[in-house]
C-alpha positions as CSV (number, residue, x, y, z in Angstrom):
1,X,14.0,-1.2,-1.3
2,X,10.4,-1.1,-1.9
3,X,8.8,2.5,-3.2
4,X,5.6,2.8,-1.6
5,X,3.1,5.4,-2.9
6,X,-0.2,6.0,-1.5
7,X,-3.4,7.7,-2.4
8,X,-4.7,9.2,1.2
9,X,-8.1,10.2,-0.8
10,X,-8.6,6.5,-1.3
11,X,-7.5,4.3,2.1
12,X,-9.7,1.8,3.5
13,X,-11.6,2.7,6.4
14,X,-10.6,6.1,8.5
15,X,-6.6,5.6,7.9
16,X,-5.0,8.7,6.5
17,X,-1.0,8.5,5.6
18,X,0.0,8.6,9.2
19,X,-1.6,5.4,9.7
20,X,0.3,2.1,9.8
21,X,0.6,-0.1,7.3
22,X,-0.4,-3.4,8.7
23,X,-3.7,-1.2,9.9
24,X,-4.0,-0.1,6.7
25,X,-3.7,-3.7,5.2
26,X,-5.8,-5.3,7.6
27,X,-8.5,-2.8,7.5
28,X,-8.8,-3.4,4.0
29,X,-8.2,-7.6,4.0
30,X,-11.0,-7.2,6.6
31,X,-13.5,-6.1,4.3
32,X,-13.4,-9.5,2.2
33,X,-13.8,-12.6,3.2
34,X,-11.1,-14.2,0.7
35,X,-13.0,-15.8,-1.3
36,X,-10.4,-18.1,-3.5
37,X,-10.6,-21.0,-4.8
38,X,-14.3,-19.8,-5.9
39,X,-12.6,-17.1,-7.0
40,X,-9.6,-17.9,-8.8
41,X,-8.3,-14.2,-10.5
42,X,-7.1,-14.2,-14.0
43,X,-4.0,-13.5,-15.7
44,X,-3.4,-10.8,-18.8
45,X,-1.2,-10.5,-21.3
46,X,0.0,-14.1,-21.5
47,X,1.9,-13.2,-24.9
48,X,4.1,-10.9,-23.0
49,X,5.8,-13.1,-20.4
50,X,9.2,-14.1,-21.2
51,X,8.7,-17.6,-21.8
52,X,5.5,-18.1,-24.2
53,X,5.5,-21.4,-24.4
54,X,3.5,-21.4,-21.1
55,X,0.2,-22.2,-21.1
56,X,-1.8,-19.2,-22.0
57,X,-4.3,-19.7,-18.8
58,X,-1.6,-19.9,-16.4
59,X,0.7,-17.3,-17.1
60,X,0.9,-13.5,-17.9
61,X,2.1,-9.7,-17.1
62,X,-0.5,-9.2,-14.8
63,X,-2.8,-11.3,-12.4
64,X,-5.6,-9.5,-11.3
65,X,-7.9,-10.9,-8.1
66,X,-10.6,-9.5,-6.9
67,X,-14.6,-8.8,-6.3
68,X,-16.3,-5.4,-6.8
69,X,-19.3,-7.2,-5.0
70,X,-16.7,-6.9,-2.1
71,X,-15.4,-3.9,-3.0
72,X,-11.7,-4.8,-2.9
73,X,-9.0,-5.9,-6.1
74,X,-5.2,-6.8,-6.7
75,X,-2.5,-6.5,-9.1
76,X,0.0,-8.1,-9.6
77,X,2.4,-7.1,-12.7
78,X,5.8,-8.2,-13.8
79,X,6.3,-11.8,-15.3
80,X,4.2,-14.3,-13.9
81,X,3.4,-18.0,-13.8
82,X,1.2,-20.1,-12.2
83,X,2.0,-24.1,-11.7
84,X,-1.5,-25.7,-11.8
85,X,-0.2,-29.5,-11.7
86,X,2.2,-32.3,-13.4
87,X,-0.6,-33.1,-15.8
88,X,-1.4,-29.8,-17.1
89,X,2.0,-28.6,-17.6
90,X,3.7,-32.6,-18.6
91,X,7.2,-30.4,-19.1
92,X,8.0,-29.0,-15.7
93,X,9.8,-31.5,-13.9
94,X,8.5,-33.5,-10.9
95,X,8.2,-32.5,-7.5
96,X,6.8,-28.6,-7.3
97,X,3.9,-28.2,-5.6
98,X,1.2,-28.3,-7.5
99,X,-1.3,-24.8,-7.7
100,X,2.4,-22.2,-7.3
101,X,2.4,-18.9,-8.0
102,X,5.7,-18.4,-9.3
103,X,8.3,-15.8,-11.2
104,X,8.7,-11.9,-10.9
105,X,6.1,-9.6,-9.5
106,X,7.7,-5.6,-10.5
107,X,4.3,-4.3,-8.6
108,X,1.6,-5.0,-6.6
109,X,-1.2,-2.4,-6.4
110,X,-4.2,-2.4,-4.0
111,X,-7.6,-1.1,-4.9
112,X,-10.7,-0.3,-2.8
113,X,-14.2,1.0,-3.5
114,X,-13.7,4.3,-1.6
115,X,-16.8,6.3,-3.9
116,X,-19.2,3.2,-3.5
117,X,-19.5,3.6,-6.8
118,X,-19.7,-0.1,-6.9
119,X,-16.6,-1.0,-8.4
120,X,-13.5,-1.5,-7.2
121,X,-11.1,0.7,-9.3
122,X,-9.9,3.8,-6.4
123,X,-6.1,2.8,-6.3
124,X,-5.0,3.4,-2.8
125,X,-1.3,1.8,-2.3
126,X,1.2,0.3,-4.6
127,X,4.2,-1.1,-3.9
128,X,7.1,-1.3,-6.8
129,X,9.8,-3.8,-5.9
130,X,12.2,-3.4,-9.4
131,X,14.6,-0.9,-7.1
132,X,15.5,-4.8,-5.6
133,X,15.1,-7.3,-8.6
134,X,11.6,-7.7,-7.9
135,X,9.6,-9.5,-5.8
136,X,10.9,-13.3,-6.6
137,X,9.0,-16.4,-6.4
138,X,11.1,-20.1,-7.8
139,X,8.6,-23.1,-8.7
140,X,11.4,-25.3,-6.9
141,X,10.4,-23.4,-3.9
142,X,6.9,-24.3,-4.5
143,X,4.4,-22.6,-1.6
144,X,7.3,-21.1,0.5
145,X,8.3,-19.0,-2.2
146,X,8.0,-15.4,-1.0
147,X,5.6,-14.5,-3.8
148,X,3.4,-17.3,-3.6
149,X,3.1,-16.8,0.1
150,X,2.3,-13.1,-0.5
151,X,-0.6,-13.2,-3.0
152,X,-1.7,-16.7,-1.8
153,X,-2.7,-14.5,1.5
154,X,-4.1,-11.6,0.1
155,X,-6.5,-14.0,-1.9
156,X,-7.7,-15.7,1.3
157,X,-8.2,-12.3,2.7
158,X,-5.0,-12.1,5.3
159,X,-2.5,-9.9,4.9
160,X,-0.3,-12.1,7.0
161,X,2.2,-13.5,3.9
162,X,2.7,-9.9,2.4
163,X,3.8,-8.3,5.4
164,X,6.2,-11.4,6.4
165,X,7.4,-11.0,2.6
166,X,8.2,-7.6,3.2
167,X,10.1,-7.8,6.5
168,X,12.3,-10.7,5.6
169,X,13.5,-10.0,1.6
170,X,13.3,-6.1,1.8
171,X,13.5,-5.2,5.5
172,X,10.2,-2.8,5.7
173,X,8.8,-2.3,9.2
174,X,5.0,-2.9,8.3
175,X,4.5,-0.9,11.7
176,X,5.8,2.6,9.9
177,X,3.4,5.0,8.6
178,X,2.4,5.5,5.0
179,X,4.1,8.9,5.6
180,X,7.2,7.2,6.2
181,X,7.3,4.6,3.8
182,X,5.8,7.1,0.7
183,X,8.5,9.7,2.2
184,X,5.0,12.1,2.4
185,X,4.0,14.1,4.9
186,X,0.5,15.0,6.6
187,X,1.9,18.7,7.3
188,X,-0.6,21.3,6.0
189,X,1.3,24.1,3.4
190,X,0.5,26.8,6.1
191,X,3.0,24.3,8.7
192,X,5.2,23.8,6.4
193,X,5.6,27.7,5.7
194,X,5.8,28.2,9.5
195,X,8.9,26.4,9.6
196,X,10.5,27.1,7.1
């Protein structure tokens, strides 16, 4: 099960928590243009992933992507890998597609320039997927992997591959509400005292 927690103050747009979250994701992918492979992201904390021996560009516990020009940023945390090609990483066998986004991603937060303060640092959804293993991407799968096909869309601007990923390997109805995926609630204090 994926926990979903969201920051109402922050969403894209005129959503609120009962708003759905493919309106809420494409609201906010339609505010960037995607700009990848100009913009390529950048990983952090490349000592930290489990297999250091990885080349310190292509690997980390976080990816971040992104443009406060745009007004919109990812993250991606957990332990991550990215296959560039054959020649850059000689050890991985043949045959993965080359440029895959591969490993364990624990969370995936989504930011937004709700203040227009000119950055993009107002955290308005994240999504932890450790209650289910993570969200698991294998090289051998190479682009079809689910996390490759999830980030791959965000950084083209579509949300598309994330909410595919999040029907078919943890069964979320990208058609609920915030308020029923967070488990929140738009009910002022004085309603819920009325019916209590």
């Amino acid at each position: 099960m994926v926990a979903f927690t969201a920051n109402e103050n922050n969403l894209p747009g005129s959503h609120d928590l009962d708003s759905q979250l493919d309106a809420v994701l494409s609201t906010w992918t339609g505010l960037y243009t995607g700009s990848h492979p100009d913009n390529t992201g950048f990983f952090s904390n490349p000592s930290g992933v489990s297999n250091p021996a990885w080349h310190d560009s292509f690997s980390g516990t976080s990816y971040t992507y992104g443009s406060d020009a745009e007004g919109y940023k990812f993250v991606v945390s957990g332990d991550l890998y990215y296959y560039f090609s054959q020649a850059v990483t000689p050890t991985t066998p043949a045959g993965p597609d080359a440029h895959t986004l591969f490993g364990t991603a624990n969370t995936l937060n989504l930011y937004f320039d709700s203040d227009d303060d000119g950055a993009a640092d107002d955290l308005f959804l994240s999504l932890d997927f450790t209650g289910d293993g993570g969200l698991v991407g294998n090289l051998s799968d190479g682009h079809d992997n689910p996390l490759h096909v999830a980030i791959y869309g965000l950084m083209q601007g579509d949300p598309a591959g994330l909410e595919s990923v999040l029907g078919t390997e943890f069964g979320v109805d990208v058609t609920d509400t915030l308020a029923e995926l967070t488990g929140s609630s738009l009910l002022a204090e004085s309603e819920l005292l009325l019916a209590a």
